[in-house]
C-alpha positions as CSV (number, residue, x, y, z in Angstrom):
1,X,0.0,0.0,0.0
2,X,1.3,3.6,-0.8
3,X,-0.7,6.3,0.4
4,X,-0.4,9.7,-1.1
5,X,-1.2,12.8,-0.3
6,X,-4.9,12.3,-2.2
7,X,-4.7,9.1,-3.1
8,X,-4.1,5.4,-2.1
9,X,-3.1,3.1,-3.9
10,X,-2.4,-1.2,-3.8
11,X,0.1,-3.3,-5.1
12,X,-1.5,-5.8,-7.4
13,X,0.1,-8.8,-9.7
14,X,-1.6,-10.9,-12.5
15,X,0.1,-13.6,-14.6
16,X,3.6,-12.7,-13.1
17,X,2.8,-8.5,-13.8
18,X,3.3,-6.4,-10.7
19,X,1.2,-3.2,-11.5
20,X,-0.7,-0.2,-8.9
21,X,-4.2,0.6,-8.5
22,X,-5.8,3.3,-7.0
23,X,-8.5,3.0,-4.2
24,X,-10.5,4.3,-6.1
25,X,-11.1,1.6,-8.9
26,X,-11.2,-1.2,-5.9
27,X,-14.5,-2.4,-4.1
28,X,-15.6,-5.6,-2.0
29,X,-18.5,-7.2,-3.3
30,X,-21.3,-7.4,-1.1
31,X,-24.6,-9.1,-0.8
32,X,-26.8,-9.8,-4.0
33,X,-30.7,-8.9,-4.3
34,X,-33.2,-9.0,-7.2
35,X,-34.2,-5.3,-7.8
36,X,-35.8,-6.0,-10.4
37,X,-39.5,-4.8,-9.0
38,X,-37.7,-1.5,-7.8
39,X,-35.8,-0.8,-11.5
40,X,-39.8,-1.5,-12.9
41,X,-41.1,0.9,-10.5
42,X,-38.4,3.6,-11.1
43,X,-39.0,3.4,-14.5
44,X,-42.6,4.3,-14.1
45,X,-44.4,0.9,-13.6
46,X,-43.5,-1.2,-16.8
47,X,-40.7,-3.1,-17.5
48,X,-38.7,-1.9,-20.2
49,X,-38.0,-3.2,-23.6
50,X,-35.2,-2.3,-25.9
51,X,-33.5,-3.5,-30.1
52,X,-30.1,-4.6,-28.1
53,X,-28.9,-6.1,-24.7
54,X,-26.3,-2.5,-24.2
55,X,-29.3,-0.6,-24.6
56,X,-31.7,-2.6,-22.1
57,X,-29.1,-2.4,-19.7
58,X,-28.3,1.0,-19.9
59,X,-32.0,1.8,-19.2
60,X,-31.9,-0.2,-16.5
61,X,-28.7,1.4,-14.6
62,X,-29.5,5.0,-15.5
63,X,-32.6,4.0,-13.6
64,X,-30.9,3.2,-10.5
65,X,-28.1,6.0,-10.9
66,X,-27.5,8.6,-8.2
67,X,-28.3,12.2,-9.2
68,X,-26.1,14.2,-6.8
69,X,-23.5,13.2,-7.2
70,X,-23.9,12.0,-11.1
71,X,-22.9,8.1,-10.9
72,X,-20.2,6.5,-13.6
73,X,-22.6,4.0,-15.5
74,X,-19.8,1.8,-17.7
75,X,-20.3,-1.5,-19.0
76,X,-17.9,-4.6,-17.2
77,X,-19.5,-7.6,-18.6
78,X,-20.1,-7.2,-22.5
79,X,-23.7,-9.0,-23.7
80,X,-23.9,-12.4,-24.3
81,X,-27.2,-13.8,-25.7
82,X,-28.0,-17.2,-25.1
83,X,-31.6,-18.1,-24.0
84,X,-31.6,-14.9,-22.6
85,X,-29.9,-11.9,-22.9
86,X,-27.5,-10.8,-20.0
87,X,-24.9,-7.5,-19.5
88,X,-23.6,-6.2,-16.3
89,X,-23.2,-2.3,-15.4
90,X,-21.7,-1.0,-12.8
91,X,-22.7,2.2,-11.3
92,X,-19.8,4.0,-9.2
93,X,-20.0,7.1,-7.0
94,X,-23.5,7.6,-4.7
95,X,-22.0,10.1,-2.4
96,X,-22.2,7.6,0.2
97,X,-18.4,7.0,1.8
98,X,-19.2,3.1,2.7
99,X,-20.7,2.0,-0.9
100,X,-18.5,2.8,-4.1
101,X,-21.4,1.6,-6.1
102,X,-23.4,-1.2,-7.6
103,X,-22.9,-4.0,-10.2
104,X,-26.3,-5.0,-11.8
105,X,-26.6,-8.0,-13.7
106,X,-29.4,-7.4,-16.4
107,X,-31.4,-10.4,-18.3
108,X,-33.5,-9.8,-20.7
109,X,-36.0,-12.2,-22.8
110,X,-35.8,-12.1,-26.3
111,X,-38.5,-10.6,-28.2
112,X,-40.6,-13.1,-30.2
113,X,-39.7,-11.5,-33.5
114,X,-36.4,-11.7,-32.4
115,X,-36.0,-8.1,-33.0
116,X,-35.2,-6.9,-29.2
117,X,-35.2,-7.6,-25.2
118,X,-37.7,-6.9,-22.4
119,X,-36.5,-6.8,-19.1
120,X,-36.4,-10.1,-17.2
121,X,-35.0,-9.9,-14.0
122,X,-32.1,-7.8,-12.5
123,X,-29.8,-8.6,-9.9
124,X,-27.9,-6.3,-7.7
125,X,-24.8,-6.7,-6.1
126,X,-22.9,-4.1,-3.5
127,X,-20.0,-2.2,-4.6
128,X,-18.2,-1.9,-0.6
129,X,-15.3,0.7,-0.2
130,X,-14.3,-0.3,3.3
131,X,-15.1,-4.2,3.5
132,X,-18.5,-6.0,4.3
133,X,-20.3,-7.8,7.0
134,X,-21.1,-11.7,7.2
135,X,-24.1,-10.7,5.4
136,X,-22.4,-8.9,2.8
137,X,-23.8,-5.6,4.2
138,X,-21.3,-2.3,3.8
139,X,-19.1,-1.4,6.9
């Protein structure tokens, strides 16, 4: 660990690479809900439907994002379409100093025509700057 004077960052090493990270970029993952009855309800009531997986799962994080301060929506998981459609966001920075953010895994069922997704389920996991509890709750 190297601490600056904004900044911390951590040693890390991958297939025999020894490289730095910043605090910033690193989170513990916490526990995992379905939200996907809450993303339904911030979007008005009805589930969303979209032509591609990137764009379904963008609705659905932009959804959850924190206004103040604006939260970094970037895609970590790129879409894979099997029987469903699945694509993981992550949403960093909800002004709150024990969660970094959240990862949401986002399925979607292919449209009949084949011509698009509607939302199928999302799940949620915790994004924890300072470490989690047993139950994968934020200290």
């Amino acid at each position: 660990v190297r601490q600056l004077p904004d900044s911390i960052w951590y040693e890390v090493q991958m297939g025999g690479i020894t490289g730095w990270v910043s605090s910033a970029f690193v989170a513990y993952s916490g526990a995992v809900d379905d939200i996907t009855a809450q993303v339904i309800q911030n979007l008005g009531g009805t589930a969303p439907s979209a032509e591609t997986m990137v764009d379904l799962g963008l609705i659905v994080a932009e959804a959850m994002a924190s206004d103040d301060p604006p939260s970094r929506i970037v895609v970590t998981v790129a879409p894979h379409v099997g029987d469903l459609g699945e694509i993981t966001y992550d949403g960093i920075g909800l002004g709150d100093d024990a969660l970094r953010g959240y990862r949401l895994h986002v399925f979607g069922q292919p449209d009949e025509s084949g011509e698009g997704f509607s939302l199928k389920s999302v799940e949620s996991t915790l994004l924890c700057a300072r470490g989690v509890t047993a139950d994968g709750l934020a200290i």
